[in-house]
N, C-alpha and C positions, 0 to 999 in steps of 0.2 A: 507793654505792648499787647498783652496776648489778654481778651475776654474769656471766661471760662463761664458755661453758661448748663443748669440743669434741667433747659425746656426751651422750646420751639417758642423764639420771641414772635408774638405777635405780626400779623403779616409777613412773616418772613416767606412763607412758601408763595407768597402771590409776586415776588420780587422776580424780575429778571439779574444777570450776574453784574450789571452795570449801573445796577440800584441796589446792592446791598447795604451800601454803607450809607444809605437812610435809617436800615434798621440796628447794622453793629460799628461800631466805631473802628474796627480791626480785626487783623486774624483772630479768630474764633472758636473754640472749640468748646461744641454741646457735648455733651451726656447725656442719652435717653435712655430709659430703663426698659428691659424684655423679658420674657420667659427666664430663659438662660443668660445667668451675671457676666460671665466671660467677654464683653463688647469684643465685634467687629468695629475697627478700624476704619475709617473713608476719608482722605483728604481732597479737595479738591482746590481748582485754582490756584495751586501755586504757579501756574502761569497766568495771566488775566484775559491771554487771547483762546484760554481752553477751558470752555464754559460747561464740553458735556457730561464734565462729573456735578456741578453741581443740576443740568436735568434732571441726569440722573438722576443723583440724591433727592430733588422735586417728587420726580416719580413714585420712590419707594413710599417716600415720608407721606404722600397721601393716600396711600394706599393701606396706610394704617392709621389714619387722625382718629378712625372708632376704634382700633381695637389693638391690643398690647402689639407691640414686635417680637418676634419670637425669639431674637437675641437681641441683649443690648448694642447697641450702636452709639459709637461717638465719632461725629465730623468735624473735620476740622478745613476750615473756611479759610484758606490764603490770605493771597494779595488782593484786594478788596480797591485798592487802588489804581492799577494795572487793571484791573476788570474793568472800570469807568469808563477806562478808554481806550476798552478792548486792544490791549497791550499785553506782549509778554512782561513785561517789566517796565518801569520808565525809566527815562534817562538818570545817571545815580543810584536808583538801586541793586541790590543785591538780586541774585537768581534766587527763587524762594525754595528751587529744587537743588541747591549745592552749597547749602549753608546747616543741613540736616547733621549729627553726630559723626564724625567721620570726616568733615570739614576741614582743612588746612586752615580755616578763617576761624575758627570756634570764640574768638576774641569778640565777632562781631556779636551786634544785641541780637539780631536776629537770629542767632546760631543758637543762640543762650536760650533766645524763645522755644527752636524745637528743641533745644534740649530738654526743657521744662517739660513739653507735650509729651515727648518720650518715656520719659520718668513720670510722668503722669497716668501711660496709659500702661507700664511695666506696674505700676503697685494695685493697676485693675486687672491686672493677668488675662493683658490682651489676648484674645482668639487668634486671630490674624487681621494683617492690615493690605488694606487694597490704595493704590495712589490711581485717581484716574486723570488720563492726560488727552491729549491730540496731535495731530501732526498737521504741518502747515502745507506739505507736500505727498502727491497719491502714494499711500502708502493700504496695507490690508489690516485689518484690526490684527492686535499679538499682543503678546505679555513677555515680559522681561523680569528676569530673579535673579539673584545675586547669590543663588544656593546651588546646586544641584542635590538637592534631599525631596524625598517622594512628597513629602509633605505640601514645599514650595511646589512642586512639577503638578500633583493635583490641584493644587489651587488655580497654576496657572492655565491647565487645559479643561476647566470648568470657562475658559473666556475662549479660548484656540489652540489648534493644533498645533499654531507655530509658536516657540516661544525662543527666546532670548536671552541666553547668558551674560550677564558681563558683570564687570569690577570699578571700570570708570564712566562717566565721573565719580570724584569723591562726592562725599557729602550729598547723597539724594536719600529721598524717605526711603526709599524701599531697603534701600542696603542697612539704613540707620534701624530700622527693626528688626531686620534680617535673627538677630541674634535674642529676639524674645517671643518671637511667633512666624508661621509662615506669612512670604509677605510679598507682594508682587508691585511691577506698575503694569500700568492699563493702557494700551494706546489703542484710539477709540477712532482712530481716521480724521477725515476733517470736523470743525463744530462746524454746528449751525443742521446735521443730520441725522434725520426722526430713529435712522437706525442703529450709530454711535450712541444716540441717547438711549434708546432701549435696551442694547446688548447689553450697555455699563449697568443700566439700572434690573437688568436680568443679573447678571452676575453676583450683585451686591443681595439684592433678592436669594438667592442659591446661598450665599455665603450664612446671611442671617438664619437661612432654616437647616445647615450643616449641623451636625452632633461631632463631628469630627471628621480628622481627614484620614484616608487609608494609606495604613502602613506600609504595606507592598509597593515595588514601583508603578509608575504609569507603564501601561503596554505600549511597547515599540510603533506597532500600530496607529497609537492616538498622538503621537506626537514629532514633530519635525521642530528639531533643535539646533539651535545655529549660537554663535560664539563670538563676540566683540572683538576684533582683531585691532580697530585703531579707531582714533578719532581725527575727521580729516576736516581742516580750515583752510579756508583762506587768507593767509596771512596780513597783516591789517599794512603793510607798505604796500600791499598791488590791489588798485583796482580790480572791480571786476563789472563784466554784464552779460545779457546774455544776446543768442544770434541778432543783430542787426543793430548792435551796439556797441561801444567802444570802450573796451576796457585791458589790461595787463594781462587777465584774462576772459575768455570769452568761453561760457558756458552755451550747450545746445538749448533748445527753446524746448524741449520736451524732456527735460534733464530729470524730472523727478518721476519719468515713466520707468528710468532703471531700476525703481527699489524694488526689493525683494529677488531679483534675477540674478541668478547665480552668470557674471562676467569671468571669459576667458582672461588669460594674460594675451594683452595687445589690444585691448578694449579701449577706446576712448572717451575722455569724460569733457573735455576738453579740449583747447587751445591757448596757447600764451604768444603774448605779443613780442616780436622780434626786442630783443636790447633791455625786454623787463628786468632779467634777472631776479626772477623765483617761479617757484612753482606751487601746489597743494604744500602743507603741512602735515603730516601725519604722526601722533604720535599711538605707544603703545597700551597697556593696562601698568607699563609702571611707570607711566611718565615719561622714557625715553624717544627722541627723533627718529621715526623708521620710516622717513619721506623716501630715502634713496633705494631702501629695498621696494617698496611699494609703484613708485612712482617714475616714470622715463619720460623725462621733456625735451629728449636734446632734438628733436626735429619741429620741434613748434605745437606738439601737441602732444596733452597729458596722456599718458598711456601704462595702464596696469600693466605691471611685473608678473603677477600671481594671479591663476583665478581667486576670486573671492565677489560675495555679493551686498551691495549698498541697502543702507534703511536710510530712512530718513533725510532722503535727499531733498532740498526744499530751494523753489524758487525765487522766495520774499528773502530779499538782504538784509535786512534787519535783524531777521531771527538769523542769520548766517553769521551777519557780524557780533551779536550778542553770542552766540552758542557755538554754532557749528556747521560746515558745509553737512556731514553727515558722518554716522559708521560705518566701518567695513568688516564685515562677518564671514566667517566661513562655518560649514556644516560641521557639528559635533558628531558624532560615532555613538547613537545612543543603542543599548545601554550599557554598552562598553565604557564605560565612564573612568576616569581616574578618582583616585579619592580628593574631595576639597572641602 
């Protein structure tokens, strides 16, 4: 399944993300050579509805068609499918972000594929790897690590001040490198915006003219760290929709203006319909149901237990029923940190 390719195929950079696979038959991964052997890392598209990594990627790679990169670089081109038709995924397939090393699925081909990638870019002695993404709901651009080591934490406030702890889900690239270079994901706001596309292709830029990252921590100062407390759905027996429509439950119409705000306990996210019988799901970083500590329905409407503050809250049902209503994060104590 996987092309491994040592040069910029022909026409590739004049493609948009919905005509790649005029030029590559499938997930792809180049190798271009720079100054410095070491490659950065760049995946994009492993969703097909988040095009601004490969802009990105556009951006840099013209910016050098005369003249060397100053670090090797290797990208690696997703779901190529899903992008045609501007999809996270289609119906059938796999998430191309939870089939990475780390996987409960490892059986599948597609797991085997980044396995390959992995071990491909460990016997290149990867630099670091950046994953870039999007979000479907207003969210501020951040980065997320699956470290808390100075190494990750400068990589990721080279992109923002906020950045993102967490452990779940399994199986995504950034954690699947986690263990052979600094390594982040990238969420880039909505596609389709000249400034998602710049900031990514700033970053990736910064990355390739790095000599190294410093060893000291980040200053308290440059950064504001927050911590994956849960991952919350919709449970696939209750409908759902939002104000002025009818569903099991019934989300507000401005639902995805809560990301990033730190919510009191008594907050509401929602409403459920009289006689549904369920509410949100919430589970934790090991797997566990912790809807009933999080979550109080019994008056007809959802309502936080705990303060904590949502990411990724999104209004499109589809990415909700594929994925997830969103996380819920609370503020880490930097740099007070535990050891991990």
């Amino acid at each position: 399944m996987l092309t491994i390719l040592d040069h910029l195929p022909q026409g590739l950079l004049a493609l948009e993300a919905d005509r790649l696979q005029e030029v590559l038959a499938g997930p792809s991964l180049i190798h271009l050579p720079g100054r410095r052997p070491e490659p950065l890392f760049v995946s994009v598209l492993l969703h097909g509805n988040e095009d601004t990594g490969w802009q990105a990627a556009r951006q840099v790679l013209r910016r050098h068609l005369d003249h060397p990169l100053p670090r090797a670089l290797s990208l690696f081109i997703g779901n190529m499918q899903a992008a045609r038709q501007g999809l996270r995924r289609l119906d059938g397939q796999v998430d191309y972000n939870r089939v990475w090393p780390g996987t409960p699925d490892a059986h599948l081909p597609e797991a085997v594929m980044m396995a390959r990638v992995v071990e491909e870019m460990r016997a290149r002695r990867v630099f670091a790897s950046v994953d870039l993404h999007n979000n479907t709901g207003l969210n501020p651009h951040y980065a997320c690590v699956n470290r808390l080591e100075p190494h990750f934490l400068h990589l990721a406030t080279l992109f923002s001040r906020t950045v993102v702890y967490f452990t779940r889900p399994l199986g995504v690239q950034s954690a699947a490198f986690a263990p052979i270079c600094p390594a982040v994901t990238l969420e880039c706001g909505k596609p389709g915006t000249a400034y998602g596309e710049t900031h990514a292709a700033s970053l990736v830029e910064a990355c390739l003219n790095l000599a190294d990252f410093p060893a000291h921590p980040v200053a308290p100062q440059d950064i504001d760290l927050y911590h994956t407390v849960a991952t919350v759905q919709v449970p696939a027996s209750l409908s759902m929709a939002f104000e002025g429509g009818a569903g099991d439950i019934v989300f507000p119409v401005h639902l995805d203006h809560l990301n990033f705000r730190e919510l009191d306990a008594g907050s509401v996210l929602g409403r459920t319909r009289p006689g549904a019988g369920g509410c949100l799901k919430a589970t934790d970083e090991e797997g566990r149901d912790i809807s009933q500590q999080l979550f109080d329905c019994d008056d007809g409407r959802i309502r936080l237990r705990r303060q904590l503050m949502p990411a990724m809250l999104t209004r499109d049902e589809t990415v909700i029923r594929q994925d997830c209503l969103c996380y819920l994060m609370e503020r880490l104590d930097y740099p007070s940190l535990p050891a991990r």
